[in-house]
ROTOR-855792 format. One record per residue (C-alpha): residue in three letters; z negated, x negated, y negated. Coordinates in steps of 0.02 Angstrom, whole numbers, padded with zeros to 5 digits, always signed. Each point is the difference from the previous one (the first is absolute). Example, Ala and Ser with C-alpha at 12.3 -4.5 7.8 and 13.67 -1.06 7.14 Angstrom:
2
ALA-00390-00615+00225
SER+00033-00069-00172
This chain:
546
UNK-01346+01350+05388
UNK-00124-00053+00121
UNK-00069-00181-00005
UNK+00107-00076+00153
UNK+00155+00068-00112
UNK-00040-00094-00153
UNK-00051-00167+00093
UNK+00175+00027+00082
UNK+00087+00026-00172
UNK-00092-00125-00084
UNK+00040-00139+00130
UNK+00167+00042-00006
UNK+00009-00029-00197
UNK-00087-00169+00033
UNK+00123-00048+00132
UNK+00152+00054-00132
UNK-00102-00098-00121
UNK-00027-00154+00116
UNK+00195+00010+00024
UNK+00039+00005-00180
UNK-00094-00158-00041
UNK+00054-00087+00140
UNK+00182+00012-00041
UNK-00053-00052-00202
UNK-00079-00120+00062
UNK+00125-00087+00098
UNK+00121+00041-00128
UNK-00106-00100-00096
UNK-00038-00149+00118
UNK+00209-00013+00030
UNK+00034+00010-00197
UNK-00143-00138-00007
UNK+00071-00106+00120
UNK+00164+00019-00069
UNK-00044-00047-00171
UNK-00083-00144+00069
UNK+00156-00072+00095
UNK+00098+00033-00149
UNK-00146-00098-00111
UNK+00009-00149+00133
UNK+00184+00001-00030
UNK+00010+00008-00193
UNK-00119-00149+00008
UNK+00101-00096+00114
UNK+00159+00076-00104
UNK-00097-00094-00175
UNK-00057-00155+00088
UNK+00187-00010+00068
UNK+00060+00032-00187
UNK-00127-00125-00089
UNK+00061-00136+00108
UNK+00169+00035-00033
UNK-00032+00001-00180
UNK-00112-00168-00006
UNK+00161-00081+00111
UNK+00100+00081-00141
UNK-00089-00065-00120
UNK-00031-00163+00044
UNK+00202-00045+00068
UNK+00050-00042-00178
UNK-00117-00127-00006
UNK+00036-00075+00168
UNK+00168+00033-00042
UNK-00021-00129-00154
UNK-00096-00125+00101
UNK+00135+00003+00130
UNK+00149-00026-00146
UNK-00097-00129-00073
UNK-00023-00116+00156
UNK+00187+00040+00051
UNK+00037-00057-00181
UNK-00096-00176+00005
UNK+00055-00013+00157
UNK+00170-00009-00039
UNK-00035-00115-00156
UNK-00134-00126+00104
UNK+00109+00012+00191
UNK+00168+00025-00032
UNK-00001-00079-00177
UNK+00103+00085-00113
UNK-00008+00053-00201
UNK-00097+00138-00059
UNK+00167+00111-00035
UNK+00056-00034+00171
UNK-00170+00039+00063
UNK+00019+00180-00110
UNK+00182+00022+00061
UNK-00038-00015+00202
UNK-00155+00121-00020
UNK+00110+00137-00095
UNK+00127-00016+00128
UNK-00110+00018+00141
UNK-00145+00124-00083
UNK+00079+00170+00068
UNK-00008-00080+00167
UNK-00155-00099+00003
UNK-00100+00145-00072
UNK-00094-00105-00141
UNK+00043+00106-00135
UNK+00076-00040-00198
UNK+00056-00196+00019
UNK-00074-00124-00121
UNK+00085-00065-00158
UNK+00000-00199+00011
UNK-00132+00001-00140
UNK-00120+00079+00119
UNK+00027-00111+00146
UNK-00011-00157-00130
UNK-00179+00091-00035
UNK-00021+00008+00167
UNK+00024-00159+00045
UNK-00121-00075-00137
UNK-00145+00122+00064
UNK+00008-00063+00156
UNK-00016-00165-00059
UNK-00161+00066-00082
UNK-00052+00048+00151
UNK+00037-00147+00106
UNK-00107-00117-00127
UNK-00135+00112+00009
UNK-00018+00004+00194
UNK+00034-00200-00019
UNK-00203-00027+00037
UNK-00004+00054+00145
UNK+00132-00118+00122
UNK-00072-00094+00116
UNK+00084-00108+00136
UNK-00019+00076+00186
UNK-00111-00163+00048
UNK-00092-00046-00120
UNK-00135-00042+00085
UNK+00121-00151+00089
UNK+00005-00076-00169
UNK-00187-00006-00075
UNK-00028+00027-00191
UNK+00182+00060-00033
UNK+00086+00183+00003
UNK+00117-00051+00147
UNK+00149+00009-00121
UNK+00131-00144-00060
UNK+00060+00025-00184
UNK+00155-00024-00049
UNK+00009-00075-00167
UNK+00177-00024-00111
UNK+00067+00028-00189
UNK+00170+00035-00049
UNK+00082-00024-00167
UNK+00090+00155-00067
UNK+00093+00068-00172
UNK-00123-00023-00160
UNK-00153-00111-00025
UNK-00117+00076+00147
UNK-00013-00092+00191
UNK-00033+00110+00138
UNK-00141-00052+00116
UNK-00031+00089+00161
UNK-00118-00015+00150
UNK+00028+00091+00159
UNK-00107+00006+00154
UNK+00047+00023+00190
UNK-00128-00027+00149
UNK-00030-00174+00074
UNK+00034+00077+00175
UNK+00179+00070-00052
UNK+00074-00077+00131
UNK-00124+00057+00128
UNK-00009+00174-00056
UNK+00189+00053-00035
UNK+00108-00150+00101
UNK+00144+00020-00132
UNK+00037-00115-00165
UNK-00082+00063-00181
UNK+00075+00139-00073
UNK-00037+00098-00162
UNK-00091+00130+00113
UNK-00111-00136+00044
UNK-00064-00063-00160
UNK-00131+00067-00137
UNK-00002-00047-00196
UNK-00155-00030-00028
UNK+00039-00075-00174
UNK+00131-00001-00135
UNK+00011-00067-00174
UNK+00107-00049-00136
UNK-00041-00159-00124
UNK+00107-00096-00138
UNK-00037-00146+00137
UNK-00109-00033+00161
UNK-00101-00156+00023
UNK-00114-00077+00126
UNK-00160+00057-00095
UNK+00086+00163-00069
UNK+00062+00064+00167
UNK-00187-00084+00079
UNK-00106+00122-00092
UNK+00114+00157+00029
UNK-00017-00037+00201
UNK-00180-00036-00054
UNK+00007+00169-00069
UNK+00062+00090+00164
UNK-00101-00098+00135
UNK-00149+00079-00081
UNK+00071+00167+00060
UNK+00082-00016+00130
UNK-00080-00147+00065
UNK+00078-00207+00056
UNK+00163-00002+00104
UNK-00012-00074+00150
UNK+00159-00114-00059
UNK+00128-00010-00141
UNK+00189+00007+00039
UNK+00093-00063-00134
UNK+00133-00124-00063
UNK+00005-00148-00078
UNK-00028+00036-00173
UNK-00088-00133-00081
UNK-00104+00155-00100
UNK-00046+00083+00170
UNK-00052-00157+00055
UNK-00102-00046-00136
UNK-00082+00182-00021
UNK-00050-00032+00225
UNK-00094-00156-00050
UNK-00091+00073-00155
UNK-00080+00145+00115
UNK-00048-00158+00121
UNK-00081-00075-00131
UNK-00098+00175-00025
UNK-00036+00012+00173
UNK+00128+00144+00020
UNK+00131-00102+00114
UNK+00092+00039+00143
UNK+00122-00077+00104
UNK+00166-00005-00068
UNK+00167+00042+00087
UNK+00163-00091-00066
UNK+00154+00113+00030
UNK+00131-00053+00121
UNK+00129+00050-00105
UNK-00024-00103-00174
UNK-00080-00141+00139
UNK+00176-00013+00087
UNK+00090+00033-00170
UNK-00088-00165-00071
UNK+00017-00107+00158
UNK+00206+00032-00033
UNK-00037-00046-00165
UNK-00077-00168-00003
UNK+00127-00028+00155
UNK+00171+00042-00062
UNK-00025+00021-00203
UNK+00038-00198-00039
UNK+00135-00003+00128
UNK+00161-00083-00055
UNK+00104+00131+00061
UNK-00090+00148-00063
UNK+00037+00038-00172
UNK+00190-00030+00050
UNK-00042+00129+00130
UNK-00033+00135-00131
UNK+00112-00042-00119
UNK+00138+00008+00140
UNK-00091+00176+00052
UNK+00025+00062-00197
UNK+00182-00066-00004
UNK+00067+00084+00147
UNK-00100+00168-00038
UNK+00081-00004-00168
UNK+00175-00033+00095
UNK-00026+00131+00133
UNK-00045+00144-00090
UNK+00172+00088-00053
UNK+00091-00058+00139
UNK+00043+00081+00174
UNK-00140-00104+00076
UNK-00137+00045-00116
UNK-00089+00068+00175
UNK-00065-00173+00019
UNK-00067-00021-00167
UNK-00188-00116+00020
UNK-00155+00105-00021
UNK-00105+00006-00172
UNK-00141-00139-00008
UNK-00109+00005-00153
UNK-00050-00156-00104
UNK-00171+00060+00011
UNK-00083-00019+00199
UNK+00152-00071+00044
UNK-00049-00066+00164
UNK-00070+00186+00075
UNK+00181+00052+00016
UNK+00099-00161-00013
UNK+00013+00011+00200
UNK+00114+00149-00033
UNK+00141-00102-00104
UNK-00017-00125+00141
UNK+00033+00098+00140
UNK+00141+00079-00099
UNK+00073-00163-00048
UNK-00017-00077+00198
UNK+00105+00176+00057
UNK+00119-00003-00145
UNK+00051-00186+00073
UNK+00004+00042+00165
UNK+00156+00111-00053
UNK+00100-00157-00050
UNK+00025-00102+00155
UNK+00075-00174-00008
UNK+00185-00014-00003
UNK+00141+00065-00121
UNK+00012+00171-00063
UNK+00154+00101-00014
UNK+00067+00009-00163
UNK-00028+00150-00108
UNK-00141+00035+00156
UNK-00165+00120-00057
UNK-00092-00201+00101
UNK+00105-00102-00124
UNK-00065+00127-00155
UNK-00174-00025+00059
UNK+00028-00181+00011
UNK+00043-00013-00171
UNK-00169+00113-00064
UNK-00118-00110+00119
UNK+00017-00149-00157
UNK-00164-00140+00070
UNK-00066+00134+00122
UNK+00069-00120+00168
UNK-00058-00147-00084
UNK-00199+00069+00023
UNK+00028+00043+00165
UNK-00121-00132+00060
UNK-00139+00080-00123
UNK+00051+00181+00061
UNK-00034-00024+00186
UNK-00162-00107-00028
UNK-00081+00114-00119
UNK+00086+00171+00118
UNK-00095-00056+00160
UNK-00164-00036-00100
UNK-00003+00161-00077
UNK+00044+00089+00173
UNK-00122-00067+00080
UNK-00148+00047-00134
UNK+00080+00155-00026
UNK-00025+00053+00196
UNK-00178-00060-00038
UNK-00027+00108-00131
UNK+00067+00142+00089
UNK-00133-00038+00139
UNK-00137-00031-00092
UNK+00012+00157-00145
UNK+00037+00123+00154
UNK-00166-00079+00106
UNK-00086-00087-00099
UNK-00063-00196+00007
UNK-00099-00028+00162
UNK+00005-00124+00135
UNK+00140+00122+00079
UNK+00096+00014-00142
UNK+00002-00202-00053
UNK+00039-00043+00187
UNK+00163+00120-00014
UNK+00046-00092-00140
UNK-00011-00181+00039
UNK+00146+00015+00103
UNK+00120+00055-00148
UNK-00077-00144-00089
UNK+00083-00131+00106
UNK+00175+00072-00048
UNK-00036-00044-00166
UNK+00116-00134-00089
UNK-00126-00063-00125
UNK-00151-00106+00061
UNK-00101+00002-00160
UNK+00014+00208-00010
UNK-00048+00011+00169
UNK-00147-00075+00001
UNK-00040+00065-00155
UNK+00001+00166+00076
UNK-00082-00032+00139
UNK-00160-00073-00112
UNK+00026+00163-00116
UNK-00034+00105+00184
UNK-00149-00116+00055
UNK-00083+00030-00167
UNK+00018+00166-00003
UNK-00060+00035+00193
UNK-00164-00088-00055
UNK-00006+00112-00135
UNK+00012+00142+00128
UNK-00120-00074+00106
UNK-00120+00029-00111
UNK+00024+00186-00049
UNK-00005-00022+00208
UNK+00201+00087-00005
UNK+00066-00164+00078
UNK+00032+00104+00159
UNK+00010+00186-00087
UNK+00136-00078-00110
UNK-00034-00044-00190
UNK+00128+00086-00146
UNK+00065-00142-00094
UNK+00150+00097-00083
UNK-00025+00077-00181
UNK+00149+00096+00011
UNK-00042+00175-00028
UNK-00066-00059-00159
UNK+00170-00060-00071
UNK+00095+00140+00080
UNK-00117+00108-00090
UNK+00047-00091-00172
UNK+00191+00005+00033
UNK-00016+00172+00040
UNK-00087+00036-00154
UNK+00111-00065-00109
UNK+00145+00092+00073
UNK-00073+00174+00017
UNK-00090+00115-00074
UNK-00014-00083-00163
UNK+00159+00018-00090
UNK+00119-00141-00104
UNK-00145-00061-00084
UNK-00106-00120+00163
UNK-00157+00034-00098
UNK-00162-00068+00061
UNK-00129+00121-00059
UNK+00119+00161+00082
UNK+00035-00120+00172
UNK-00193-00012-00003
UNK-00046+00182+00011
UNK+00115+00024+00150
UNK-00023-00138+00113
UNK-00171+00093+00083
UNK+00111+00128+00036
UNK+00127-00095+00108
UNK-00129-00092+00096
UNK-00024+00099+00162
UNK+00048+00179+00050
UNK-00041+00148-00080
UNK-00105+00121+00110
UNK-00050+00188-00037
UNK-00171-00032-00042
UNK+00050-00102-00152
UNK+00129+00134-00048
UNK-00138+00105-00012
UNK-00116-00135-00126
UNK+00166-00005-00094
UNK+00008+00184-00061
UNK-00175-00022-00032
UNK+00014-00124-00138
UNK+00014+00072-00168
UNK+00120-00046-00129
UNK-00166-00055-00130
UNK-00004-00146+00140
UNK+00165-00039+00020
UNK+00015-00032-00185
UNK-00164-00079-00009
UNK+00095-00111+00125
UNK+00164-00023-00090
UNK-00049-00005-00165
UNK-00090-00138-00029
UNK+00187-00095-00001
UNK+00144-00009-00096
UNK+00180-00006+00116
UNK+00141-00093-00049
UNK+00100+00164+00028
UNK-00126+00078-00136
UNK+00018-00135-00120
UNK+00192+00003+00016
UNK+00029+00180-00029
UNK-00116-00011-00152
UNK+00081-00151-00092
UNK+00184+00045+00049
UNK-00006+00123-00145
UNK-00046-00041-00199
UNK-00002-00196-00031
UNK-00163-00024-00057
UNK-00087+00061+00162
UNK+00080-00173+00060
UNK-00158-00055-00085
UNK-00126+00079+00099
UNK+00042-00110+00157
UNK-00123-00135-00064
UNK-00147+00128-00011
UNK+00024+00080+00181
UNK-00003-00204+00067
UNK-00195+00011+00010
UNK+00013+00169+00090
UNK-00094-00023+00186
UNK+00115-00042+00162
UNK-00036+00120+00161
UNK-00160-00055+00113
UNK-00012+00090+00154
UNK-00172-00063+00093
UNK-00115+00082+00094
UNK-00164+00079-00075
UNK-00157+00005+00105
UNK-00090+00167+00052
UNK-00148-00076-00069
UNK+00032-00124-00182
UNK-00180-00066+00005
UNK-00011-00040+00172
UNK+00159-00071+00017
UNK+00040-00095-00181
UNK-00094-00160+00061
UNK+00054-00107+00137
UNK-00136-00072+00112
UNK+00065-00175+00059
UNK-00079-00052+00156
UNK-00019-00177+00023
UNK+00125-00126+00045
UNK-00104-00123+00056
UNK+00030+00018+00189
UNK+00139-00106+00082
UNK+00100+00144+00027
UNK+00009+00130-00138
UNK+00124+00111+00086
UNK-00157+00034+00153
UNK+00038-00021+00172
UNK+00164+00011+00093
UNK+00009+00152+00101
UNK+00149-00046+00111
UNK-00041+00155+00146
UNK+00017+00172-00015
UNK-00121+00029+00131
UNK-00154-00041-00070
UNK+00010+00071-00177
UNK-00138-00051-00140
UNK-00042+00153-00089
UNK-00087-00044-00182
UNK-00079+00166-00057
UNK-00015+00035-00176
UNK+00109-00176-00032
UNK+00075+00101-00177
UNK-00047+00049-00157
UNK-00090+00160+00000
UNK+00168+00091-00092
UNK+00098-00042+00154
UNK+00043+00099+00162
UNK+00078-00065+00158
UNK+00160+00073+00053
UNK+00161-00038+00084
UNK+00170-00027-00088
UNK+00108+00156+00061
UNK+00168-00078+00062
């Protein structure tokens, strides 16, 4: 084969060769790229699966934190018993999504928990402005007690923002108010109930004001934290203020105790009879005058029915007649004492939806002209001056100054009615009231499945109920002996703790010597007075979440 031959042949094997690895080779390169697309996908495919599987994972828990603040919503919004609470939940579970409904044991452990975790967040409320009312935490406490079954007397102290008015326009509500403090005690005095609020302005810091009533004990315990140079200014409530004014007014009237004994007669003669419709309204013995207005305006209606002139024989007007017994004869005391207490009660309409301000008291002065009584209205009318000057020192004279207390004695009625059973005991009313003051939001839901049941029973057990102590003697008649060795057992305190204990044990008083104590009236919202570093170093500023 001559040379040009083999160079011919040999090319041509390179060339088949050439071919051969060209065609492996982008085999090769589409197999490679293949693999890679199908690599990018099976990572995307596993990203796409672990998410799935963390959203899987973690929807039982925010399926839990969603039951629980359905469930305290129910008990703290639309107020109703533990087993009702479990009933609506298992009736509306398939529907709502949330899962297995509670028991009413576990919403009752609910409940306490977030009272746990209420008190603990206590420390850090501030008011909105508190820089418009120097050396104070911009809030007004809201102090009262309340006597219930066994030896123990609730106290409680609630807290709502000096510029209430000004921030949400509408009268105090539940979801407007923060316990800040609740305790239980065989009795309160001035000094005891002093060093407790003693206790909890070292926390939380001084109120800008007390609201309160006119409890000779409250009183008592304001001027002992004067005297310590922990006062404030204090706010009397319209309520108990009007309730007294009726009092020293009408109590020694000549007509009035034949008044109620007429209004017990004809109740007793009205009930089983075809006019038992008009039967008078229940007035206790006890705070008589809050609701006496009510048996008055019932009594002034109920005579309105019997006109003068004769009735028909046998008549349903001539049966009336005959139940009225000395009603007609206190007709003169029922239309005084009716146009006083419509007149105050417009007021107090006015001033709980508004607030007092210069506004507010110059709405009102025309209702007081319609009043019958001279001495109750100008009673009144010094009760409003007094307490404007009062707001014109917190400088709320024109923002409108909270002078009713009666979220706290809703809060104590509602207490004793639900969610603690036959037995109205103190120590188990105690543990719930945090939970009823304001709404619950998600976030605490949350805190709530995060408390452990160690701290709820280091937070229950440190009592004995009356529930407890009644299921354990109601048995064997010599446990009816161990009643006198549970009496020293500890009643229920609720206070805040500081962040810090040895920062915040000690109270620093700054001196009183100045003329004004309460530093300057800040009556503009323009110019605002911002006092840095004006708390203790435990303390944060926030706002109150409305």
């Amino acid at each position: 084969m001559s040379q040009q031959s083999k160079l011919r042949h040999s090319r041509q094997q390179w060339k088949h060769k050439a071919k051969e690895r060209a065609e492996q080779n982008r085999y090769l390169r589409k197999e490679l790229e293949r693999i890679r697309q199908e690599r990018d996908c099976a990572k995307q495919a596993l990203k796409e699966a672990n998410k799935h599987l963390r959203q899987k994972e973690a929807r039982p828990a925010t399926r839990k934190a969603q039951r629980v603040w359905l469930a305290l919503t129910l008990f703290a919004r639309a107020r109703i018993s533990f087993r009702a609470v479990s009933r609506v939940l298992r009736v509306l579970a398939h529907w709502l999504g949330i899962g297995k409904a509670p028991c009413p044991q576990t919403v009752i452990n609910w409940v306490m928990r977030l009272s746990i975790v209420r008190m603990q967040s206590v420390r850090l409320l501030q008011g909105v402005a508190r820089h418009l009312i120097p050396f104070t935490n911009g809030l007004i406490w809201m102090i009262d007690t309340s006597i219930t079954l066994g030896t123990g007397k609730l106290l409680s102290v609630l807290a709502i923002d000096a510029h209430h008015y000004q921030l949400a326009g509408v009268a105090l509500g539940f979801q407007h108010v923060h316990c800040i403090a609740v305790s239980v005690s065989p009795s309160w005095t001035g000094a005891h109930l002093a060093d407790l609020l003693e206790r909890v302005i070292a926390v939380v810091g001084r109120p800008a004001a007390y609201l309160k009533d006119g409890g000779s004990e409250l009183k008592r315990a304001v001027d002992v934290l004067s005297e310590r140079g922990l006062g404030s200014p204090v706010i009397d409530d319209i309520s108990h203020a009007v309730a007294n004014m009726l009092k020293r007014r009408y109590e020694k009237h000549p007509q009035f105790s034949t008044f109620l004994s007429a209004c017990g007669r004809v109740s007793s003669r009205l009930t089983h009879t075809v006019l038992a419709c008009l039967t008078p309204p229940k007035v206790h013995t006890t705070a008589r005058f809050m609701n006496v207005h009510r048996l008055v305006r019932w009594a002034d209606r109920v005579l309105d029915l019997s006109p003068a002139g004769r009735a028909k024989a046998g008549s349903v007007l001539a049966k009336l007649r005959t139940c009225l017994d000395d009603l007609p004869a206190c007709r003169t005391l029922i239309r005084q004492f009716r146009d006083d207490a419509v007149a105050l009660l417009a007021c107090q309409k006015i001033l709980k939806t508004r607030g007092l301000s210069h506004d507010t008291l110059t709405a009102c002065e025309p209702l007081l002209d319609t009043m019958a009584s001279v001495r109750v209205r100008q009673e009144f009318s010094r009760y409003l001056h007094h307490q404007l000057e009062t707001a014109k020192r917190l400088g709320l004279d024109d923002a409108g100054l909270p002078i009713s207390s009666d979220p706290i004695e809703s809060l104590f009625g509602l207490t004793k009615q639900h969610g603690v059973g036959p037995v109205k005991d103190a120590n188990r009313m105690a543990l719930r009231i945090p939970a009823l003051c304001g709404l619950p939001t998600p976030e605490e839901a949350q805190q709530v499945l995060a408390v452990s049941v160690a701290r709820q029973r280091e937070f229950t057990a440190q009592f004995t109920s009356l529930t407890q102590q009644r299921r354990e003697v109601l048995g064997p008649p010599e446990r009816l002996e161990s009643l006198d060795r549970t009496q020293g057992t500890p009643h229920v305190e609720l206070l805040p703790s500081p962040k810090k204990r040895s920062h915040c044990q000690k109270i620093t008083n700054i001196s009183t010597g100045c003329e004004n104590p309460y530093g300057p009236r800040l009556a503009c919202l323009d110019d605002l007075l911002l006092l840095e570093n004006a708390a203790p170093p435990c303390m944060k500023e926030t706002a109150l979440a409305f």
